[in-house]
C-alpha positions as CSV (number, residue, x, y, z in Angstrom):
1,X,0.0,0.0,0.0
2,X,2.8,2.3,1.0
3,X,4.5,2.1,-2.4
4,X,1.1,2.5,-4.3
5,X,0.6,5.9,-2.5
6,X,4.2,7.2,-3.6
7,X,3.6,5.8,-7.1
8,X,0.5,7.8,-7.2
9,X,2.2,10.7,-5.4
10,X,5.0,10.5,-8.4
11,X,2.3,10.2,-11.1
12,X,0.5,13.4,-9.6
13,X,3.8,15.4,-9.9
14,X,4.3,14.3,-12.7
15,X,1.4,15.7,-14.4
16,X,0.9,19.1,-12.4
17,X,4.8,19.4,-13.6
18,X,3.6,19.3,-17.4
19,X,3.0,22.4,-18.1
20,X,5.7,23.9,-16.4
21,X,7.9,21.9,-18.2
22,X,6.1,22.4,-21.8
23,X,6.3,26.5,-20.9
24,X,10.0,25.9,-20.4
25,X,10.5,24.2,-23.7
26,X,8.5,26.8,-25.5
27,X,11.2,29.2,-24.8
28,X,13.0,31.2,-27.1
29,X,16.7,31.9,-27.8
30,X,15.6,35.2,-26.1
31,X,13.7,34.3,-23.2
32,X,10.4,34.9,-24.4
33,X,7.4,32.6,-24.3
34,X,6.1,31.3,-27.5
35,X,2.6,32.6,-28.0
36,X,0.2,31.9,-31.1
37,X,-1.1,35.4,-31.2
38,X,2.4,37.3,-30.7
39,X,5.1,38.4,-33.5
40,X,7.7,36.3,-31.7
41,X,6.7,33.5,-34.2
42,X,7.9,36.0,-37.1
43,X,11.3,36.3,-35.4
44,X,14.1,34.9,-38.0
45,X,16.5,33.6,-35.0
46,X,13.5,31.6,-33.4
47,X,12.0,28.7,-34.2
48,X,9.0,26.7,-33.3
49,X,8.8,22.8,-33.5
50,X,4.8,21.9,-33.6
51,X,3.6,18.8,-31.1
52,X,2.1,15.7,-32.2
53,X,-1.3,15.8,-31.8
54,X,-3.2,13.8,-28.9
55,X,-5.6,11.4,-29.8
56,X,-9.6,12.6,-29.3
57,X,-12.5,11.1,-30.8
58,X,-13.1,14.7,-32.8
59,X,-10.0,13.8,-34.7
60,X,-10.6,9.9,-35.0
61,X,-13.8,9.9,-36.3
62,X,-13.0,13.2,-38.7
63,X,-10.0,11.1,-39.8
64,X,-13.2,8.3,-40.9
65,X,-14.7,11.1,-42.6
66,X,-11.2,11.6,-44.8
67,X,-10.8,15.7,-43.3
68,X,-7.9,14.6,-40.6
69,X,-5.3,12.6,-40.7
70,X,-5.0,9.0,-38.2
71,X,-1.8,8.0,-36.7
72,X,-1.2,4.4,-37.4
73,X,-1.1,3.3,-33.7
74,X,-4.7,5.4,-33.0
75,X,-6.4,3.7,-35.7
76,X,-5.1,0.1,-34.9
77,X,-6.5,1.1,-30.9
78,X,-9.6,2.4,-32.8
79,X,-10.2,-1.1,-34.9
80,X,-9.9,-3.1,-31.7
81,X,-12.2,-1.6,-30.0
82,X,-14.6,-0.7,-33.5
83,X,-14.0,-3.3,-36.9
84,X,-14.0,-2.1,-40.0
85,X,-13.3,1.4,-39.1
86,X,-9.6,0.9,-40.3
87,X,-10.9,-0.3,-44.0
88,X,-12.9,2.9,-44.0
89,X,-10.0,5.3,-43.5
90,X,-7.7,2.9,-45.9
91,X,-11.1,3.4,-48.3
92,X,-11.2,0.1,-48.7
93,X,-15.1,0.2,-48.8
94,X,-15.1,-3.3,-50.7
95,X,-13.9,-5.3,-47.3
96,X,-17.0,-3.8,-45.0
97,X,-19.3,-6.1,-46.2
98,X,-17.1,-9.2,-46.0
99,X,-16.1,-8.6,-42.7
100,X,-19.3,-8.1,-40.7
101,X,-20.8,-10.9,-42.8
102,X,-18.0,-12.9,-41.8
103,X,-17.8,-11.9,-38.0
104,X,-21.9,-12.3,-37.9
105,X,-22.0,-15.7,-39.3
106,X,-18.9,-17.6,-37.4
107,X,-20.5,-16.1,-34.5
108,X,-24.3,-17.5,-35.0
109,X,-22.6,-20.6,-35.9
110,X,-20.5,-20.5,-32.7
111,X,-24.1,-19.8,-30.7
112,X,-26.2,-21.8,-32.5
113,X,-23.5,-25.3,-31.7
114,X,-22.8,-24.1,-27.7
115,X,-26.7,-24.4,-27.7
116,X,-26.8,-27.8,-29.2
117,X,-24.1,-29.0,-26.8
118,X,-25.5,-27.8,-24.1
119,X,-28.4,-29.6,-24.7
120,X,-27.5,-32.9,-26.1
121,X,-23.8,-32.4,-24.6
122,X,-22.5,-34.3,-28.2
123,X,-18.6,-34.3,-29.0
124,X,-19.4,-33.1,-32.6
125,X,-21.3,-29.9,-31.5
126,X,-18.3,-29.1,-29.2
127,X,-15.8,-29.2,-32.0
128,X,-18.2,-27.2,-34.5
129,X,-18.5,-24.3,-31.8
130,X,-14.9,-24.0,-31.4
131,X,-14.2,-24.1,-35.2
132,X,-16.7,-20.7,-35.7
133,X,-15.6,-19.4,-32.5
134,X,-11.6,-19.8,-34.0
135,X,-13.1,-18.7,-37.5
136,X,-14.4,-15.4,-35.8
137,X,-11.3,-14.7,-33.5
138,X,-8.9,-15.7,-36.8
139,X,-11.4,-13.1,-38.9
140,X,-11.3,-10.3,-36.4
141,X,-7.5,-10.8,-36.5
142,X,-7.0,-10.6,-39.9
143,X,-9.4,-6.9,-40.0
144,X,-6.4,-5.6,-37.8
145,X,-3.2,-6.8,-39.6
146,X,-5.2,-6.1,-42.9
147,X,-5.7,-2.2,-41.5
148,X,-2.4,-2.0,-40.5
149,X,-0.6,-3.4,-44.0
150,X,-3.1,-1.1,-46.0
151,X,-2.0,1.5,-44.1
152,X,-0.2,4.4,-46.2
153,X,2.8,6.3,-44.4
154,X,5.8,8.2,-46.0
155,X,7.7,6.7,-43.3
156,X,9.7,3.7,-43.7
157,X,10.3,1.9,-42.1
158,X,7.8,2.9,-39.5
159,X,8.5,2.3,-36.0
160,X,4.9,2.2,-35.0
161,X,4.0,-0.1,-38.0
162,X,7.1,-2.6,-37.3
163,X,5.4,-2.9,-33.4
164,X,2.1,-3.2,-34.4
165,X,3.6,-6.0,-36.9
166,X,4.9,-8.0,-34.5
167,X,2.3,-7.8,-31.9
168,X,-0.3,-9.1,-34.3
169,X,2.2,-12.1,-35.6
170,X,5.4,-12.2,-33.7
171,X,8.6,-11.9,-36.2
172,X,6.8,-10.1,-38.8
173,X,8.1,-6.8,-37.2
174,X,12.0,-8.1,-37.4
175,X,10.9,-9.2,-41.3
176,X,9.8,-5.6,-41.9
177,X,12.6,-4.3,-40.2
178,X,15.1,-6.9,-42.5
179,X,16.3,-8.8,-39.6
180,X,15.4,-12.0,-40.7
181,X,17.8,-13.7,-38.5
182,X,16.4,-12.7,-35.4
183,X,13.0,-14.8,-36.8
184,X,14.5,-17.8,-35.6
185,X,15.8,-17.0,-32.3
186,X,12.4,-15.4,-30.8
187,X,10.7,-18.2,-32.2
188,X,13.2,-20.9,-30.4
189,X,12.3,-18.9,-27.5
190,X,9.1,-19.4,-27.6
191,X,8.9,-23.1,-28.4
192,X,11.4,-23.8,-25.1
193,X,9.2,-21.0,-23.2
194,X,6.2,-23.5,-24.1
195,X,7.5,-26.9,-23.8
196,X,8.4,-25.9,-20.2
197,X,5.0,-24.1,-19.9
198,X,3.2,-27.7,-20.8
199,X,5.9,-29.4,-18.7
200,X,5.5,-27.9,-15.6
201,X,1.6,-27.5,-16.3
202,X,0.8,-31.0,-16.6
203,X,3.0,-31.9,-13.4
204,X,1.2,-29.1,-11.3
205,X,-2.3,-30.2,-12.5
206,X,-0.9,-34.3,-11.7
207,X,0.5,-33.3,-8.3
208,X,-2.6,-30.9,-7.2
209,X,-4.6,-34.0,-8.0
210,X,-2.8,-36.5,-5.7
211,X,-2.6,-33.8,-3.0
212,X,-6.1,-33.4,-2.9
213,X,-7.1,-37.2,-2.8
214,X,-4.5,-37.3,0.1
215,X,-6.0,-34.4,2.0
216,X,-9.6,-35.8,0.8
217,X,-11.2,-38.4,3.6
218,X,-11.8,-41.4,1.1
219,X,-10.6,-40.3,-1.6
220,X,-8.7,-43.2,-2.6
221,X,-5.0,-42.0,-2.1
222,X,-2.8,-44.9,-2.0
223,X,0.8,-43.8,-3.3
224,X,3.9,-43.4,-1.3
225,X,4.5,-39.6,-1.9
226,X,3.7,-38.0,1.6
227,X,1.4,-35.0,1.9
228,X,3.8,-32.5,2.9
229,X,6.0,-34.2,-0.3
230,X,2.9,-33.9,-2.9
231,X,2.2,-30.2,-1.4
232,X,5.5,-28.6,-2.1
233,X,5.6,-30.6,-5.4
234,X,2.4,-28.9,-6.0
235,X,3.6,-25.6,-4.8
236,X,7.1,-26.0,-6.9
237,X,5.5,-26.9,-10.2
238,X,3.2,-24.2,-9.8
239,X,5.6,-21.8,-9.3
240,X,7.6,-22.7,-12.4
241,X,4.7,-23.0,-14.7
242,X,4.1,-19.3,-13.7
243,X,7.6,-17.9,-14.4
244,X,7.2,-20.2,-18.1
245,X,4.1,-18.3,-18.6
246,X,6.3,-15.2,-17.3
247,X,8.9,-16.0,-19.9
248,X,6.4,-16.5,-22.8
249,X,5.3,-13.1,-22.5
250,X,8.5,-11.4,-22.3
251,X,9.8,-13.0,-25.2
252,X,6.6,-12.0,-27.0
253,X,7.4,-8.1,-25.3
254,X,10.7,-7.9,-26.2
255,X,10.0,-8.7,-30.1
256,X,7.9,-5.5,-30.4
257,X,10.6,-3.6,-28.7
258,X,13.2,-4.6,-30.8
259,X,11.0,-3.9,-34.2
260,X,10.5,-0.5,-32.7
261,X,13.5,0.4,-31.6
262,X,15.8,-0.8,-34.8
263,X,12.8,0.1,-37.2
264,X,13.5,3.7,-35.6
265,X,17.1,3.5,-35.7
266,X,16.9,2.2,-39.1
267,X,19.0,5.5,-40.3
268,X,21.5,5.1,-37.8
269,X,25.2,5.5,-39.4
270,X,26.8,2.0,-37.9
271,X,29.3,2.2,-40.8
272,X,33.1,1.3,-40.4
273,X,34.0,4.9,-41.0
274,X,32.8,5.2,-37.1
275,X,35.5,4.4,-34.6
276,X,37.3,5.5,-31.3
277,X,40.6,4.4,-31.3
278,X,42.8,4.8,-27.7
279,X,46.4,4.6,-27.6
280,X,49.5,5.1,-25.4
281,X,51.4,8.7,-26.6
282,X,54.2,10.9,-25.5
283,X,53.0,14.5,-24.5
284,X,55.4,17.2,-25.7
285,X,56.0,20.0,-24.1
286,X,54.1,22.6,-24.7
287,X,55.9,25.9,-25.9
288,X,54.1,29.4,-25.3
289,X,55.2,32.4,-27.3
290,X,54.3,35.7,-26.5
291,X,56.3,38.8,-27.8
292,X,53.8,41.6,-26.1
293,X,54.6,40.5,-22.8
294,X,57.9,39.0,-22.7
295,X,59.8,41.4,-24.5
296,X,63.3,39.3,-23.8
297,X,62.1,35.7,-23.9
298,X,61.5,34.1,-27.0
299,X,59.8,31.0,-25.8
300,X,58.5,29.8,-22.1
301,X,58.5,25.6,-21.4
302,X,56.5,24.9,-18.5
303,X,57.0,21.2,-18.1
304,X,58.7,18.5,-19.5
305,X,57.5,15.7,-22.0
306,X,55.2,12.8,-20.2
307,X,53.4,9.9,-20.9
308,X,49.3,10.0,-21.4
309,X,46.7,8.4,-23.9
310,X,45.9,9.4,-27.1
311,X,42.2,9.1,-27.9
312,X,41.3,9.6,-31.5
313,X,38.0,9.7,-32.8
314,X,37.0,9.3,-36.5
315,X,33.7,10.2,-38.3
């Protein structure tokens, strides 16, 4: 609780400190405080950087109507939570139809089988409903990387489109991005991530089983495994099934950030003409001349030569 009030305390500065901070970096060469209405703007040694524009629903929806533009991350939020509303800004009208057509009948079909299983409580209705349920979900999918690939930005490669890329299909981002040899490495991590998810699952589930028929009167416990035993074997396999899940999803994290972060430092100059090269050297002495002052002496030599490091730096 304590460390929930600072957090919130921190959060609270942080805000009330906004527009302290955005009046500060306003500021001009001069001192003056940029003002939309003042001739400061007109000023040839100032300049004025303009601020991306915050999302609002003003802007979204008169980005649907084509008079504002959508940032590629706010209208991939903005099909989540509405379908189809990505294929209207791309103006791909033709999609509409097929998508809610789509979404509505996997979905009756999904409702219609849960109700025959229910009743009847048949294998075959059980697989049916999943299949539309999947169908729908693997639809509703394909609506947001379809908004996201249709997408047109002068930027590229786009940070924000190389994350979105990789959270919808994991690797896609680093394929974007060229780094197809990363593709195999996430990927490894994520099958050894889920082997020991399934591993360690499938123990906890066996051993919270047998715990529970020991700790059951009567219910039919006969093995040699003692209770405390099957208790921390429960407990154990628990615990390591959670930090497999843990590792799942920070595998999956850490792909986005590395689509962002080398989609944005795509431009980066990494070339061999970049180096720091440091090296033992031999300081001379250093000579001062100066003929207004000292008349008589040519030349002043304050100190002897020394050793030091020579750091050269080449771009």
């Amino acid at each position: 609780m304590r460390r929930l009030l600072i957090f919130l305390c921190c959060l609270f500065l942080g805000l009330a400190t906004q527009p302290l901070k955005a009046q500060f970096r306003d500021l001009n060469q001069n001192g003056q405080t940029w003002d939309n209405n003042s001739n400061n703007q007109n000023s040839e040694n100032s300049t004025y950087t303009p601020t991306t524009p915050q999302f609002s629903l003003r802007s979204y929806f008169r980005g649907l109507g084509h008079k504002d533009t959508i940032a590629i991350n706010h209208l991939f939020f903005g099909s989540i939570l509405l379908p189809g509303t990505a294929q209207i800004y791309n103006k791909d009208y033709w999609k509409l139809p097929v998508l809610y057509a789509g979404l509505g009948g996997l979905v009756y079909g999904g409702y219609h089988y849960n109700q025959n299983y229910q009743q009847s409580g048949n294998q075959d209705d059980l697989m049916a409903r999943n299949a539309f349920i999947a169908g729908a979900a693997l639809l509703y999918w394909g609506s947001l990387l379809d908004g996201v690939i249709s997408y047109e930005g002068a930027e590229y490669p786009s940070p924000a489109r190389a994350a979105l890329y990789s959270a919808l299909l994991p690797g896609l981002g680093q394929a974007y991005n060229g780094d197809y040899w990363k593709i195999p490495i996430f990927y490894s991590g994520f099958v050894i991530a889920g082997y020991a998810w399934s591993y360690n699952g499938k123990l906890y589930t066996r051993y919270r089983k047998l715990y529970n028929q020991a700790t059951t009167e009567g219910g039919g416990y006969n093995g040699y495994e003692s209770v405390e035993n099957l208790k921390h074997y429960r407990n154990s396999f628990r615990r390591y099934r959670d930090y497999s899940i843990l590792s799942t999803v920070l595998i999956y994290v850490l792909q986005i950030i590395d689509a962002n972060v080398f989609a944005m430092m795509h431009d980066f100059d990494v070339t061999d003409d970049l180096s720091v090269q440091v090296a033992p050297s031999v300081i001379d002495p250093i000579t001062i001349s100066n003929p207004n002052e000292y008349a008589s002496v040519q030349a002043i030599t304050p100190y002897n030569s020394n050793l030091g490091v020579q750091v050269r730096l080449t771009f």
